[in-house]
C-alpha positions in Angstrom: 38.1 104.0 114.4 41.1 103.9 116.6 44.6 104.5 115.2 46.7 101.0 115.6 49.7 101.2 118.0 52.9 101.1 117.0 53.8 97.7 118.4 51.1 96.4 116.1 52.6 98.1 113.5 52.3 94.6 111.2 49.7 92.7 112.4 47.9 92.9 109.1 48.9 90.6 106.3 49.7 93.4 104.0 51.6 96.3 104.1 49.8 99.6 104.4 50.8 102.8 102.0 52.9 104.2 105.2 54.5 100.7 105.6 56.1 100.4 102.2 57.1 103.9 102.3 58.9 103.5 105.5 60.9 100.5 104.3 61.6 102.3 101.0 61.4 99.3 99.2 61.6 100.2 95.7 63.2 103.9 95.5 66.6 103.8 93.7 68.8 106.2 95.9 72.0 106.0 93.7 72.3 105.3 90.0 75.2 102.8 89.0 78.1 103.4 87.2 79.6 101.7 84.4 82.1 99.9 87.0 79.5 98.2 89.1 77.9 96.0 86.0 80.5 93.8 84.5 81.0 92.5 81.3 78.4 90.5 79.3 80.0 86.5 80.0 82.9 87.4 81.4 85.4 84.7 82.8 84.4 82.7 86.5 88.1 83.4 87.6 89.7 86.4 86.2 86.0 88.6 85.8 87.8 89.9 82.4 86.7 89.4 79.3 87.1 85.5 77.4 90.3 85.0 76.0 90.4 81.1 74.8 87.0 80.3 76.5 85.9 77.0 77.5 83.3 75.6 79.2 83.2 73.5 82.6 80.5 70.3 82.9 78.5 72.9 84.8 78.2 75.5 82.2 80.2 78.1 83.3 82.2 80.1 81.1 86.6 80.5 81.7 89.9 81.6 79.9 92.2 78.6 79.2 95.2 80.6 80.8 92.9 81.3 84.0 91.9 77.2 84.6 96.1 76.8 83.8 97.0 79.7 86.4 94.4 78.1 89.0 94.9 74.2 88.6 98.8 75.3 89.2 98.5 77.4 92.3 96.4 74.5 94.0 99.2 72.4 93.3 101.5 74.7 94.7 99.2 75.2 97.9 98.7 71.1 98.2 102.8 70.7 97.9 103.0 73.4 100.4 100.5 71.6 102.6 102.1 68.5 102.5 105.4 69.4 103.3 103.8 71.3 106.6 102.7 68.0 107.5 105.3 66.1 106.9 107.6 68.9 109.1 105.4 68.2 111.6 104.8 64.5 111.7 108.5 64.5 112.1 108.8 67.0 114.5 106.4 65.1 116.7 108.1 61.9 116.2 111.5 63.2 117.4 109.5 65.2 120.6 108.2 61.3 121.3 111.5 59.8 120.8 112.7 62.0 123.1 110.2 61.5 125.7 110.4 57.9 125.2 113.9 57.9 125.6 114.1 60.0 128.3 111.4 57.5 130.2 113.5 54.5 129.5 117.0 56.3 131.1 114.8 57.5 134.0 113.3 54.0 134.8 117.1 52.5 134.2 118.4 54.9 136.3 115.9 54.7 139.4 116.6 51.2 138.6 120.0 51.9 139.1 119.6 53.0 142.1 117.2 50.9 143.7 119.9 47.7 143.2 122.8 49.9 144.4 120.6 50.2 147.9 120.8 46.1 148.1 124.4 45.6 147.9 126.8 44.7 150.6 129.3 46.6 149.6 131.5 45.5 152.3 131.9 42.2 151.4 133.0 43.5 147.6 136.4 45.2 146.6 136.1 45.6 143.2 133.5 47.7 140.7 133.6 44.4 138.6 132.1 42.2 141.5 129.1 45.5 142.6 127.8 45.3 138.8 128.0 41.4 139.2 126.1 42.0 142.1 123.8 44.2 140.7 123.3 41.7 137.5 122.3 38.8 139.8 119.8 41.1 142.0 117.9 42.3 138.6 117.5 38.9 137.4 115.9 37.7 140.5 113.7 40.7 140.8 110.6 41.5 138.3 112.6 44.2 136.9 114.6 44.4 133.6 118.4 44.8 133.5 119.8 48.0 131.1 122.9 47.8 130.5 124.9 51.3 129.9 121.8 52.6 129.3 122.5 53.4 125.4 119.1 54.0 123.6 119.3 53.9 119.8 116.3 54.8 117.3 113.8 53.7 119.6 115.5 50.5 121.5 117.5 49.9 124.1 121.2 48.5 123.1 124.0 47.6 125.3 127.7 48.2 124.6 
C-alpha cells in the first residue's frame, strides 16, 4: 500500500500514532511552580487571599475593602469623564459662537458695503444724513438692517 502524501496528511477522521506525536498533545514540557497556581478562593479583584469576604449575586468570591477600593475608582473615572465632556461641550459651544458671530459681522458688513455702493453721496453733507440714507435703502430692500454691529451671547443688539 502506498504511503499517503503529505498534503493528505489528515484526511482520515482520526489521528494516526505519528499525528498525535507531532502535535505533542499531551507531553508536559515544563513543570509549574508554586507562583503559577494561585490560591484556593482567592478574591475576583485583588487575587490575594479573603480578608472580609463576601459574595456577589453571581457567586463570586471578594474582600470588602477590594468592592470599596473599586466602586470608588469608577466614581473617580465617571467624575473624571464627565468633566471631559462638559470641557468639551463648552469648548464647542464657544468655537460655534464664534463662528456664528463671525457670520453675522461678515453678512453686516458686506451688507454694509453693498448700501454704501447706492448712495449719492453728492447730494449728502453730513455722516448723519449717509446712515439715514443707508437706513431707508435697507428697509426697502429684502435685507435686514444691523446696527453697530454689536453681537451679544448669541444675538444681535444695537447701541
Amino acid at each position: 500500500m502506498p504511503q499517503r502524501h503529505s498534503k493528505n496528511n489528515n484526511y482520515l477522521a482520526f489521528f494516526t500514532h505519528e499525528e498525535k506525536l507531532k502535535l505533542g498533545y499531551g507531553t508536559q514540557r515544563e513543570r509549574l511552580g508554586r507562583d503559577s497556581i494561585g490560591p484556593f478562593d482567592p478574591c475576583c479583584l485583588c487575587i490575594k487571599h479573603l480578608i472580609h469576604p463576601l459574595f456577589c449575586q453571581k457567586g463570586h468570591l471578594l474582600c470588602n475593602e477590594c468592592i470599596l477600593e473599586c466602586l470608588l475608582t469608577q466614581k473617580k473615572d465617571i467624575e473624571r469623564r464627565i468633566a471631559e465632556t462638559s470641557h468639551q461641550n463648552l469648548k464647542m459651544r464657544r468655537e460655534l459662537h464664534h463662528d456664528i458671530s463671525h457670520e453675522i459681522i461678515t453678512s453686516a458688513v458686506n451688507f454694509r458695503v453693498w448700501n454704501l455702493d447706492h448712495i449719492d453721496y453728492k447730494s449728502h453733507k453730513s455722516s448723519r444724513s449717509i446712515d439715514q440714507q443707508i437706513k431707508a435703502n435697507a428697509l426697502g430692500s429684502r435685507q435686514y438692517w444691523i446696527n453697530n454691529n454689536t453681537i451679544l451671547s448669541g444675538a444681535i443688539s444695537s447701541h
